[in-house]
Backbone bond lengths (Angstrom), bond angles and torsions (degrees), N, CA, C in turn:
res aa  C-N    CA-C-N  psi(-1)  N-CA   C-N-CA  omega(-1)  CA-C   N-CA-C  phi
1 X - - - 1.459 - - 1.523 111.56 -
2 X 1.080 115.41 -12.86 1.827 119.65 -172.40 1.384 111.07 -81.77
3 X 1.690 103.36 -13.00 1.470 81.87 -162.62 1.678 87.52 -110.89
4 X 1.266 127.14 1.28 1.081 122.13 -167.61 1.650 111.23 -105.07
5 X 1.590 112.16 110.97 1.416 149.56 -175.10 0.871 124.31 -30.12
6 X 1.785 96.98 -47.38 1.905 117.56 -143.63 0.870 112.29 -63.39
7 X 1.536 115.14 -80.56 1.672 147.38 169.38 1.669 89.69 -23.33
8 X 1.143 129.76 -100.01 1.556 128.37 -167.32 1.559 107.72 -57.99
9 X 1.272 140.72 34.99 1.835 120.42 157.72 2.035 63.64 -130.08
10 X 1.091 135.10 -36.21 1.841 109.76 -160.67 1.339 93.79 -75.51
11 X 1.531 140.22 -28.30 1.891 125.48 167.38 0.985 122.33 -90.37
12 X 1.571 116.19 -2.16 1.599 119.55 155.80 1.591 115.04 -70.90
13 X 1.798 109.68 -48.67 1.253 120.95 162.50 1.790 114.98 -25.95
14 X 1.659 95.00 -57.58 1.850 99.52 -138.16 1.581 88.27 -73.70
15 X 1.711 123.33 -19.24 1.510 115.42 -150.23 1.663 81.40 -75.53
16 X 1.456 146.58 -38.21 1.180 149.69 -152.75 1.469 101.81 -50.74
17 X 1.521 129.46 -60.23 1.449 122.03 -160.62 1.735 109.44 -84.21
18 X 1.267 129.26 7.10 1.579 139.50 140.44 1.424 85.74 -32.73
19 X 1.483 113.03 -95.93 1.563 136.29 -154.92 1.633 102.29 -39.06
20 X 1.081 101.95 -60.77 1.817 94.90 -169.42 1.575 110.72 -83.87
21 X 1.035 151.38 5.91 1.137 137.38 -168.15 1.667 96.96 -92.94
22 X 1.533 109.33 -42.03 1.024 135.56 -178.20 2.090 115.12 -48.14
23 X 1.466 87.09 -56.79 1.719 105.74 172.04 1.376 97.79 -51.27
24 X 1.079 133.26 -65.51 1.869 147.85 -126.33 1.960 81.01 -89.06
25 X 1.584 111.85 -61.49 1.845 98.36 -177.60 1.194 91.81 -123.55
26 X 1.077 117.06 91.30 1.758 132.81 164.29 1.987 121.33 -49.02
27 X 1.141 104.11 -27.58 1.505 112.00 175.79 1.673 119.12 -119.65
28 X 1.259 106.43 14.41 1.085 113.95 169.45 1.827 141.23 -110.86
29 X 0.983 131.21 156.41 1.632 115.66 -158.31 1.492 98.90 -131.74
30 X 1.510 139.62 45.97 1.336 139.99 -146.66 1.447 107.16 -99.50
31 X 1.230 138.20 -151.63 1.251 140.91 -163.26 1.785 96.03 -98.25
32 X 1.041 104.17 -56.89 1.626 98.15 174.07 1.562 112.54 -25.90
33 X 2.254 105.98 -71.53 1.669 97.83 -161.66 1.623 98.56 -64.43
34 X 1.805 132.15 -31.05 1.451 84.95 176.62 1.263 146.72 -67.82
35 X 1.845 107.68 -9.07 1.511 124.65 -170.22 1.663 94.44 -63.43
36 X 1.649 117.88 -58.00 0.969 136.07 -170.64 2.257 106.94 -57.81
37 X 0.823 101.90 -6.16 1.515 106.57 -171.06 2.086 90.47 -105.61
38 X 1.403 106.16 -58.33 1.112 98.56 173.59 1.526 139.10 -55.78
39 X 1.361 95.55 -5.72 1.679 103.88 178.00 1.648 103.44 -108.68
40 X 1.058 99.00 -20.82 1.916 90.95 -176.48 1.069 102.42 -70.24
41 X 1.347 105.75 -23.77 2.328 109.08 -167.89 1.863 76.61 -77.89
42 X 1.043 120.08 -65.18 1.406 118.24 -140.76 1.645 111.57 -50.39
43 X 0.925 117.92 -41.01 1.902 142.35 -158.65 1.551 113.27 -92.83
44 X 1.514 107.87 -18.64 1.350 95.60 159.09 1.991 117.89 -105.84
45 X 1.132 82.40 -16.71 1.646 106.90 172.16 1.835 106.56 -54.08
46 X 0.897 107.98 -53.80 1.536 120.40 -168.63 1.622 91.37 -64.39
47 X 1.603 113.50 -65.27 1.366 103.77 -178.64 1.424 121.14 -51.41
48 X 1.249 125.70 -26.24 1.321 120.82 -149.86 2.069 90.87 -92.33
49 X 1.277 96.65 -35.20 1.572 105.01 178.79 1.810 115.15 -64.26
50 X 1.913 103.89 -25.81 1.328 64.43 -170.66 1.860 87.76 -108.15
51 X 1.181 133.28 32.28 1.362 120.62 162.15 1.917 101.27 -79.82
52 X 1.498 102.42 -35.54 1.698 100.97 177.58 1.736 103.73 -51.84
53 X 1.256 96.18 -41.85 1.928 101.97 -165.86 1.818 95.23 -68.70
54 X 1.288 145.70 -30.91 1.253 145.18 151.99 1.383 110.75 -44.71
55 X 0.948 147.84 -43.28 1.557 151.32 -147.28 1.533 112.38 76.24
56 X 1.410 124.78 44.78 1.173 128.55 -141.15 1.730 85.53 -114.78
57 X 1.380 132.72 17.99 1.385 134.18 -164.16 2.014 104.54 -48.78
58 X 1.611 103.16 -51.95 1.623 94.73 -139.18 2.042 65.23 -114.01
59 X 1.244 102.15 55.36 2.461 83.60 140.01 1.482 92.81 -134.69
60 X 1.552 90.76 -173.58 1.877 93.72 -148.79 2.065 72.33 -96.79
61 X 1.166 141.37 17.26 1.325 103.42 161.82 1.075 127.33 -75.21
62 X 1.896 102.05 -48.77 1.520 105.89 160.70 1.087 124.81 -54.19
63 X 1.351 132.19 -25.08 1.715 127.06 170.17 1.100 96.52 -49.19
64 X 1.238 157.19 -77.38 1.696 168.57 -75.53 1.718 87.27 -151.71
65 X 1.020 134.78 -50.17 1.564 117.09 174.90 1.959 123.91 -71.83
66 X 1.224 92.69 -20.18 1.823 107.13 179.96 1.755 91.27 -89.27
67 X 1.319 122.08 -25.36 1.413 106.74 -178.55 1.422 113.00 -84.42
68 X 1.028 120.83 -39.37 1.665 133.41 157.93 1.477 103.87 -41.53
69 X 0.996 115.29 -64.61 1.681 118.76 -160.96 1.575 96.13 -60.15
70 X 0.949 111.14 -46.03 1.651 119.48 -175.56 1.064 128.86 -56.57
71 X 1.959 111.74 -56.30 1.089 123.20 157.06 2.032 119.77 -32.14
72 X 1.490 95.86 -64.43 1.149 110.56 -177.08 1.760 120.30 -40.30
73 X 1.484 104.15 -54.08 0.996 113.89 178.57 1.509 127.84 -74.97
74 X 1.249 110.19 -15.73 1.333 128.04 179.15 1.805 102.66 -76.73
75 X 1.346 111.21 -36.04 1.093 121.02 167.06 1.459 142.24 -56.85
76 X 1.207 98.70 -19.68 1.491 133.49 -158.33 1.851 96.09 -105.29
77 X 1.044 132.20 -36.86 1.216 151.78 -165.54 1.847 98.69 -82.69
78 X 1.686 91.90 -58.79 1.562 107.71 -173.67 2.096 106.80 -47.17
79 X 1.594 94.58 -62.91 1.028 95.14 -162.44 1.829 121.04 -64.17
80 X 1.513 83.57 -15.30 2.073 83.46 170.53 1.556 113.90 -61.04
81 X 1.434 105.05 -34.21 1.404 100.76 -169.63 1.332 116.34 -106.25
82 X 1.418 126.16 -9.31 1.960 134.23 156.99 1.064 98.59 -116.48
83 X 1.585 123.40 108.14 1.295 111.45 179.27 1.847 108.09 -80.14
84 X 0.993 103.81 -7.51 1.773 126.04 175.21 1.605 104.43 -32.68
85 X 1.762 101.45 -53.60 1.207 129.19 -174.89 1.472 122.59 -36.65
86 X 1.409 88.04 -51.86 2.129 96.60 -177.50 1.509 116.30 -52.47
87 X 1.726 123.09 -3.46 0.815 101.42 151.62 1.668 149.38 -112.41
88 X 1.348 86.21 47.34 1.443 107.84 177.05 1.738 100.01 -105.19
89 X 0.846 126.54 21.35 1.584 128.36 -167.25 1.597 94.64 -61.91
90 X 1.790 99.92 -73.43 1.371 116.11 -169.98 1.389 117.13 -36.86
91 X 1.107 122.10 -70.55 1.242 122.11 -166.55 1.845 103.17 -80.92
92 X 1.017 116.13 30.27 1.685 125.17 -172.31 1.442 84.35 -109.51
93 X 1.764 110.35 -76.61 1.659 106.87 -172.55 1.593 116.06 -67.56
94 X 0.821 126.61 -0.86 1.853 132.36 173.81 1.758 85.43 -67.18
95 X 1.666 119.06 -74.57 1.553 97.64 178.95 0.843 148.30 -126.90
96 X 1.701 95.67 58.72 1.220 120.87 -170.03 2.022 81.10 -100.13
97 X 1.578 112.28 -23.67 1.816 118.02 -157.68 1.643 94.47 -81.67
98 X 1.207 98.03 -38.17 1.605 116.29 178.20 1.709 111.66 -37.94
99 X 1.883 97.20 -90.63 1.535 109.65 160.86 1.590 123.09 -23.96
100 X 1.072 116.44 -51.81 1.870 127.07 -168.22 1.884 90.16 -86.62
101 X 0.942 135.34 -32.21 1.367 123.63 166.59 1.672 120.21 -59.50
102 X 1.774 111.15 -38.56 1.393 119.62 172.93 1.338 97.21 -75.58
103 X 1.342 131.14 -59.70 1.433 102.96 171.21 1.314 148.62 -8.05
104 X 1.824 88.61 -55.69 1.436 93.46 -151.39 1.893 83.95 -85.11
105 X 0.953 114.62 -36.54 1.596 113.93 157.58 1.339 124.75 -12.77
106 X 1.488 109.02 -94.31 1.255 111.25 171.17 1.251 133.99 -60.68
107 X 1.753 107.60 -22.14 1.826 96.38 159.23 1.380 124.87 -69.98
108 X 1.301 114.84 -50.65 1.705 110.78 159.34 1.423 135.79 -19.31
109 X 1.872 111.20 -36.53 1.187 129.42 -154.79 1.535 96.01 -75.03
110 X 0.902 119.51 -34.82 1.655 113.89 -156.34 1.298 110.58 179.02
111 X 1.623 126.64 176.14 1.578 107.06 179.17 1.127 131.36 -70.25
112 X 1.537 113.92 -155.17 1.722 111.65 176.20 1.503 116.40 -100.05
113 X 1.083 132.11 134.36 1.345 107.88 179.01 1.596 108.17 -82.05
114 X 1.681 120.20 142.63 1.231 78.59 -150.71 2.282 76.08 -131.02
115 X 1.225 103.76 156.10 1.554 121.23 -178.93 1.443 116.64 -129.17
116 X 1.565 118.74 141.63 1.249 138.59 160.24 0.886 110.64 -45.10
117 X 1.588 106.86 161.42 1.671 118.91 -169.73 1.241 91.76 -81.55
118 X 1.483 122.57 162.89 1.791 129.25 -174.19 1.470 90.48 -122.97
119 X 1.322 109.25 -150.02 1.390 117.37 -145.16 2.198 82.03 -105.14
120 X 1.502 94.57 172.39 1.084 118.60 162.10 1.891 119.68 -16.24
121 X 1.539 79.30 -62.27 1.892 107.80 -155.06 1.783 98.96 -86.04
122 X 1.391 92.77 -21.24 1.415 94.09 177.72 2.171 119.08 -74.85
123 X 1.491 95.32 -46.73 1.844 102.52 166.35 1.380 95.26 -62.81
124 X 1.639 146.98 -28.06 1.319 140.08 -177.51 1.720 95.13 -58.72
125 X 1.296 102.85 -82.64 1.292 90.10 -171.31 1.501 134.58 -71.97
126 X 0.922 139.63 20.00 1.683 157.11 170.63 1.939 75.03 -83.11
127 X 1.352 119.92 -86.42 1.462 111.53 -153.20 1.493 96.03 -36.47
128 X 1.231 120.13 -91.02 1.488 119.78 171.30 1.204 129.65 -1.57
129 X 1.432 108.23 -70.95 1.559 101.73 160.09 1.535 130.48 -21.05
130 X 1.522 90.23 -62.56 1.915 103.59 -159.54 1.530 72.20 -92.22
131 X 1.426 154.44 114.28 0.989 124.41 131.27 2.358 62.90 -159.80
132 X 0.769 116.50 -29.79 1.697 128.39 -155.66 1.403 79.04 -80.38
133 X 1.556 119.70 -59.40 1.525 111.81 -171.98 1.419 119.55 -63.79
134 X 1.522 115.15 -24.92 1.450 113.43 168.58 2.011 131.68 -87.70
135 X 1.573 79.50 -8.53 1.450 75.46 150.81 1.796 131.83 -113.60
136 X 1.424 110.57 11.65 1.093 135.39 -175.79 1.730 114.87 -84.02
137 X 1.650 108.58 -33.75 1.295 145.47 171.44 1.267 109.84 -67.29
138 X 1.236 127.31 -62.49 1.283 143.67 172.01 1.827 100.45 -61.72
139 X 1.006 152.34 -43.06 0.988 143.06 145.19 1.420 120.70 -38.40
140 X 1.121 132.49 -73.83 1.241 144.28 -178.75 1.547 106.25 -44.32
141 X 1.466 117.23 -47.36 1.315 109.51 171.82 1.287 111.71 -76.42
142 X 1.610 155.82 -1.99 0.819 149.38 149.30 1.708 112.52 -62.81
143 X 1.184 102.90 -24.27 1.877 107.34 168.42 0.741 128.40 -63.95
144 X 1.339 117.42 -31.40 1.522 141.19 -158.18 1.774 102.01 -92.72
145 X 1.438 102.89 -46.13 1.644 120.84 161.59 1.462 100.52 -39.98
146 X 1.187 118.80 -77.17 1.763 131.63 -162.64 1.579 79.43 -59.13
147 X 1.476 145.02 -90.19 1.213 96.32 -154.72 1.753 142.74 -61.26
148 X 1.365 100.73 -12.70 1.629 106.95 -176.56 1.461 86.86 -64.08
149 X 0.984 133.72 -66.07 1.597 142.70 -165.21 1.384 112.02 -29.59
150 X 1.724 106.22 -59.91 1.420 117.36 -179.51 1.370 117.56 -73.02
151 X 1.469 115.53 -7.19 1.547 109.88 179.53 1.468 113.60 -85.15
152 X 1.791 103.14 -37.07 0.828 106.98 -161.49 1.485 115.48 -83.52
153 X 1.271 119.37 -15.01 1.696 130.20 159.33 1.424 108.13 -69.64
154 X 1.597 142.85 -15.31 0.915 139.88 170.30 1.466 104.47 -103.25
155 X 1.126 151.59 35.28 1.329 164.56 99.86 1.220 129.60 -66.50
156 X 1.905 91.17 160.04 1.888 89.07 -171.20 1.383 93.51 -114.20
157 X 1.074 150.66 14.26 1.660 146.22 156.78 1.298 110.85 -66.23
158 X 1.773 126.53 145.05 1.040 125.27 155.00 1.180 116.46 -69.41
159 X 1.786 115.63 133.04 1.442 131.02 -169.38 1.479 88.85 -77.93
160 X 1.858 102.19 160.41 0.979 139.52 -158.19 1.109 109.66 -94.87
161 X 1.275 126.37 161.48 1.888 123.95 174.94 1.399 103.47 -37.13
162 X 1.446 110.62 -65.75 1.507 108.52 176.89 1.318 129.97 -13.97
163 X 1.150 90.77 -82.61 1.778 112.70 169.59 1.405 117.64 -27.81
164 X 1.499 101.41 -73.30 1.364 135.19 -158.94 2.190 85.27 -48.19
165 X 1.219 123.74 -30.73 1.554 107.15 -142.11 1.403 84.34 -125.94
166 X 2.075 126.21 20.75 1.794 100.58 174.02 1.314 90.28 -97.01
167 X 1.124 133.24 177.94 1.378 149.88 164.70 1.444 91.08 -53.70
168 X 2.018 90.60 172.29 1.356 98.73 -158.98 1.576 93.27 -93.64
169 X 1.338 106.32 179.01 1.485 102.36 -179.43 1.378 133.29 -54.28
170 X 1.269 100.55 -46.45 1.776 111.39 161.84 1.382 126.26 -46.18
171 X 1.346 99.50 -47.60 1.552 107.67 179.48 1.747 114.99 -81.56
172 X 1.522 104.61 -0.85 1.139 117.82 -169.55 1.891 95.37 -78.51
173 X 1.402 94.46 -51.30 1.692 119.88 -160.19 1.415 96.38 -69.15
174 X 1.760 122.58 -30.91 1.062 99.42 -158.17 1.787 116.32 -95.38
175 X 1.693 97.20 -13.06 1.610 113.63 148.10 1.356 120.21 -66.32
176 X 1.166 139.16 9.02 1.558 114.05 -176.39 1.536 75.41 -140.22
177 X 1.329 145.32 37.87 1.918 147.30 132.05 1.371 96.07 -84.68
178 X 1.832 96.66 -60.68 2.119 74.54 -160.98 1.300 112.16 -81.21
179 X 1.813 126.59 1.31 1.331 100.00 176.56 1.725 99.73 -78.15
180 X 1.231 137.71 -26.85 1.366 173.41 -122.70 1.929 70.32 -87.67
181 X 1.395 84.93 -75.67 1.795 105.32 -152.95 1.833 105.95 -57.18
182 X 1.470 108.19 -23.70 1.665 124.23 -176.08 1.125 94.65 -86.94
183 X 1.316 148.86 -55.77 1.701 147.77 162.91 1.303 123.44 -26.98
184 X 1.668 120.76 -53.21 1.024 117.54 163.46 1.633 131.00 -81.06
185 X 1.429 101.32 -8.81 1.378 96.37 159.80 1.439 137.73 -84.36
186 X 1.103 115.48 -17.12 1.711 145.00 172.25 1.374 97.37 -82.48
187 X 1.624 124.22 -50.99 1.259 108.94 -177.92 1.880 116.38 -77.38
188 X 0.545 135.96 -1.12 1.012 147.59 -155.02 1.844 110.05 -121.61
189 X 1.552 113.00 -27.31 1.486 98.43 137.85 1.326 111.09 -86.48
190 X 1.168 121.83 -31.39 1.817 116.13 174.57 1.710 105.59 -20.07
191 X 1.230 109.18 -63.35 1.692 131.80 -162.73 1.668 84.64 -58.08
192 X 1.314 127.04 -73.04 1.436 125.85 -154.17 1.475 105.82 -71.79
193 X 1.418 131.30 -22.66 1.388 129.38 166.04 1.821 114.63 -69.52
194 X 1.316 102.38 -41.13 1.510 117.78 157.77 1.404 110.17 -35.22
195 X 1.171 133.15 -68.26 1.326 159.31 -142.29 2.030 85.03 -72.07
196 X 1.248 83.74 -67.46 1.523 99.31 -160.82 1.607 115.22 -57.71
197 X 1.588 114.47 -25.97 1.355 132.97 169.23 1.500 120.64 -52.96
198 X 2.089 88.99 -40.05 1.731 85.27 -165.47 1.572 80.19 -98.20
199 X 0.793 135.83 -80.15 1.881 109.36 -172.68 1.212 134.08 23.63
200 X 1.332 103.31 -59.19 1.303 137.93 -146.16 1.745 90.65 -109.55
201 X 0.919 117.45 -27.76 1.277 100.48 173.79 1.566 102.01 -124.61
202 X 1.268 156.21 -26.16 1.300 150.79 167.85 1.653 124.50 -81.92
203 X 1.481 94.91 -26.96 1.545 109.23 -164.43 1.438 110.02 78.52
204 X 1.769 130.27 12.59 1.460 144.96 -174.54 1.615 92.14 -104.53
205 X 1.222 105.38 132.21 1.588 130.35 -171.98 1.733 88.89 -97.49
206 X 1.367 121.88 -41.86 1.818 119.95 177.23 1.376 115.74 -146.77
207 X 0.730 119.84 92.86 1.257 117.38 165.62 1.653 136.01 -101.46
208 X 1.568 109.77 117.82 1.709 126.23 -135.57 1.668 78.88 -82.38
209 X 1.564 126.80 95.22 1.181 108.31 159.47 1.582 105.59 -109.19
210 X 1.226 120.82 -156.19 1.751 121.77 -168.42 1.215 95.88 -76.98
211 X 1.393 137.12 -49.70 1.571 152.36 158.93 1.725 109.61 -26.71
212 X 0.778 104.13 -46.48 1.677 132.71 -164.00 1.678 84.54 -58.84
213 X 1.784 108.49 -89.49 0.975 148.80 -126.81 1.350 86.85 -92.14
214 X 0.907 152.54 -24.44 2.110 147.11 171.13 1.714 81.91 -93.87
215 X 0.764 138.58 -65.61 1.803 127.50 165.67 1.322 124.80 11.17
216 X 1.636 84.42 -76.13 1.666 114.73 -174.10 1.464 106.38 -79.20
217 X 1.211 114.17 -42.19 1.746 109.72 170.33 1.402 123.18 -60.82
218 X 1.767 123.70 -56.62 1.191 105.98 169.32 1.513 133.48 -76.93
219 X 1.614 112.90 13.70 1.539 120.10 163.75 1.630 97.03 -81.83
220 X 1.610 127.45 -55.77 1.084 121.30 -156.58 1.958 114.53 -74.09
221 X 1.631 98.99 -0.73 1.398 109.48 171.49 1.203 128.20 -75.02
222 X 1.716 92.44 -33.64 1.898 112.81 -171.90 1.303 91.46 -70.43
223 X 1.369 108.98 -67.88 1.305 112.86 -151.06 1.927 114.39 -57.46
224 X 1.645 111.60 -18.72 1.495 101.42 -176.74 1.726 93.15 -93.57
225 X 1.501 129.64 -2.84 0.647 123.72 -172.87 2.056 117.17 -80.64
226 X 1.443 77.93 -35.45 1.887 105.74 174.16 1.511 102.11 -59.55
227 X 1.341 115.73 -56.86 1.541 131.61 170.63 1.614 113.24 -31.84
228 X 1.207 115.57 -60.85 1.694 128.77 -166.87 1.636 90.48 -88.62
229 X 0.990 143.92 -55.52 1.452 120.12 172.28 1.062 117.39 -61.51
230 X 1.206 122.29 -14.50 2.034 106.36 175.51 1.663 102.62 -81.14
231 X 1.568 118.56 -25.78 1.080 139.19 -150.51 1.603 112.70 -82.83
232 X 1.481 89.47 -78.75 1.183 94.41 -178.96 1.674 105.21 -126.59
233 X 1.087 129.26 33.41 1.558 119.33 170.34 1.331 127.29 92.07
234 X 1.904 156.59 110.29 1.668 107.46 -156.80 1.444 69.42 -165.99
235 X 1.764 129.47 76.35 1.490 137.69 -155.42 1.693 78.84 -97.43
236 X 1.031 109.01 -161.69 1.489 158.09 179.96 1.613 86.54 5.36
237 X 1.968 115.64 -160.35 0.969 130.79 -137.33 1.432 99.07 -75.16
238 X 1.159 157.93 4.84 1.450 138.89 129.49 1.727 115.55 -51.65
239 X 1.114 114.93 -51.56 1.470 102.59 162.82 1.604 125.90 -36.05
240 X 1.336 95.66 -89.34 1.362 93.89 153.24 1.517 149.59 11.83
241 X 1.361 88.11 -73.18 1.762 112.40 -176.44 1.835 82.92 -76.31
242 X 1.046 118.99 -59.61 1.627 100.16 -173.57 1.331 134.13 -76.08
243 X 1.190 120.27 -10.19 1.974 134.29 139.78 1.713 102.64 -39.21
244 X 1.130 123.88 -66.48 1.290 136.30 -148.52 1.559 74.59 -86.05
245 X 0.938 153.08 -65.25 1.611 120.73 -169.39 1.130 125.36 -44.09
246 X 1.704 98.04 -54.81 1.647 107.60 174.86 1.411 106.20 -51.11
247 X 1.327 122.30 -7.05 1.976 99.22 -171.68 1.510 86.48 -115.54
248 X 1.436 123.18 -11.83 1.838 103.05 158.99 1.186 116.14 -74.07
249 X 1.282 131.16 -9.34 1.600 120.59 165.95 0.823 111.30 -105.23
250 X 1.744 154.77 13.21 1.409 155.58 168.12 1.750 87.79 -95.18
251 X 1.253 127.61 -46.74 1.422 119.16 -179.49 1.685 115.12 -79.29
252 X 1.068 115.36 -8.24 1.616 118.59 -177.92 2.225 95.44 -91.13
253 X 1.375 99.50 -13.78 1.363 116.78 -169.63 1.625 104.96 -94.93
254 X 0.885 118.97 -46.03 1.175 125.32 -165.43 1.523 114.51 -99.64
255 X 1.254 122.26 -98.45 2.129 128.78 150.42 1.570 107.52 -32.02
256 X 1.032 126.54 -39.09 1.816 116.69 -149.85 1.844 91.57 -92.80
257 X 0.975 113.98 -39.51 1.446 98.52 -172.65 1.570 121.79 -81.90
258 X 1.469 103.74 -2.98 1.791 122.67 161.14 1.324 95.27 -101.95
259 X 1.031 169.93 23.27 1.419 177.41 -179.18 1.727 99.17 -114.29
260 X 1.310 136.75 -56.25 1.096 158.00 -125.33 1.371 94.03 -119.27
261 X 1.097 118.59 -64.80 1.795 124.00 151.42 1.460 127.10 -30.70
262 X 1.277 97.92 -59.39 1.413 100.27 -158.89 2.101 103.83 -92.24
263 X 1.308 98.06 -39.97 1.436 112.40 -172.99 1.519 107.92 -80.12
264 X 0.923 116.66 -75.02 1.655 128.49 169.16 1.208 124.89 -31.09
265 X 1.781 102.01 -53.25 1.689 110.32 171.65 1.627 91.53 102.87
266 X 1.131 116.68 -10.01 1.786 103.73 179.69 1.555 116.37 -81.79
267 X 1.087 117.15 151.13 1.633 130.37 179.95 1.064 111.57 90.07
């Protein structure tokens, strides 16, 4: 599978027309962006399925292709029910093209490392996992929204297609709470399926590894973060900036410690 191209430049390909369909009718939700939504899910999906069909579970390509696929699809879900949403497309496939480019990187590089099937609780939490990081993503790019948003109301240039087609700021803020509020709830059985994995396989009820421990930090971020917005209010680019932390320690948690493994040579 490493040496073979296709599959990863054709779901690097398909994530591309997300991004532009979006630019070209920025306020619109027509048959095109869903065709274009249905292929971004589809093309990283295939890849990500058949590194699973390798035994390719624990290298960081498949980490980075199940997060794509996830993202994507998580996206796909979102926008049926806020149609507000579709305009986060653009800046969704910019790095969503990014990620699936390191992919295709580090799968190229060398083989897969590749692991036995685990227990029950163990495929429990892998879904969980990748399902916490893809809605964590989708948050984070809604951060990234709130700041383009806020810059660009504090500027005197006319905004750009970009601009012109994310949701408005409000609706910006009020997608990156509930994905905020869906992150920590997914993550947060993540932790207790965690729990139950190593049990079950160590006889360790917790064990504080680097995985562990960016885990427990970007759950315990959301959640004081959920706290102070119900509380006392925490809109625009301070929000923001603290979403995007929480998703540098869900990714230092998740990709970075197979990154570190596999790339680095440590552990």
């Amino acid at each position: 599978m490493s040496g073979n191209l296709i599959l990863p430049l054709s779901a690097i390909v398909a994530l591309v027309p997300l991004g532009l369909v979006k630019l070209r009718q920025p306020k619109e939700r027509n048959v095109a962006f869903v065709c274009a939504v249905a292929v971004a899910v589809a093309g990283p999906m295939v890849v990500a399925v058949d590194h699973l069909a390798e035994g390719a579970l624990a290298s960081l390509a498949t980490a980075l292709w199940l997060g794509v696929a996830a993202s994507s699809a998580i996206f796909a879900g979102l926008v049926a029910v806020r149609r507000e949403a579709a305009g986060l497309a653009p800046l969704l496939a910019c790095y969503l093209i990014l990620v699936s480019v390191l992919a295709l990187l580090v799968g190229t590089a060398g083989p897969f490392v590749r692991v036995a099937a685990g227990s029950a609780w163990f495929g429990v939490h892998v879904v969980v996992s990748v399902a916490t990081y893809g809605l964590l993503t989708l948050a984070a790019i809604a951060g990234l929204g709130v700041f383009a948003q806020e810059l660009a109301l504090k500027g005197r240039r006319k905004p750009s297609a970009l601009i012109r087609g994310l949701p408005a700021l409000a609706e910006l803020e009020a997608l990156q709470v509930g994905l905020m509020a869906a992150s920590a709830a997914v993550l947060g059985l993540g932790l207790l399926t965690g729990v139950a994995t190593g049990y079950l396989e160590s006889g360790q009820l917790l064990r504080l590894d680097h995985k562990t421990t960016f885990s427990l930090l970007a759950f315990a971020l959301l959640v004081a973060l959920l706290v102070v917005q119900r509380r006392l209010g925490l809109g625009g680019r301070r929000g923001a900036r603290l979403v995007l932390l929480a998703y540098l320690f869900l990714s230092l948690a998740y990709p970075g410690v197979k990154f570190v493994r596999e790339v680095l040579g440590a552990g």
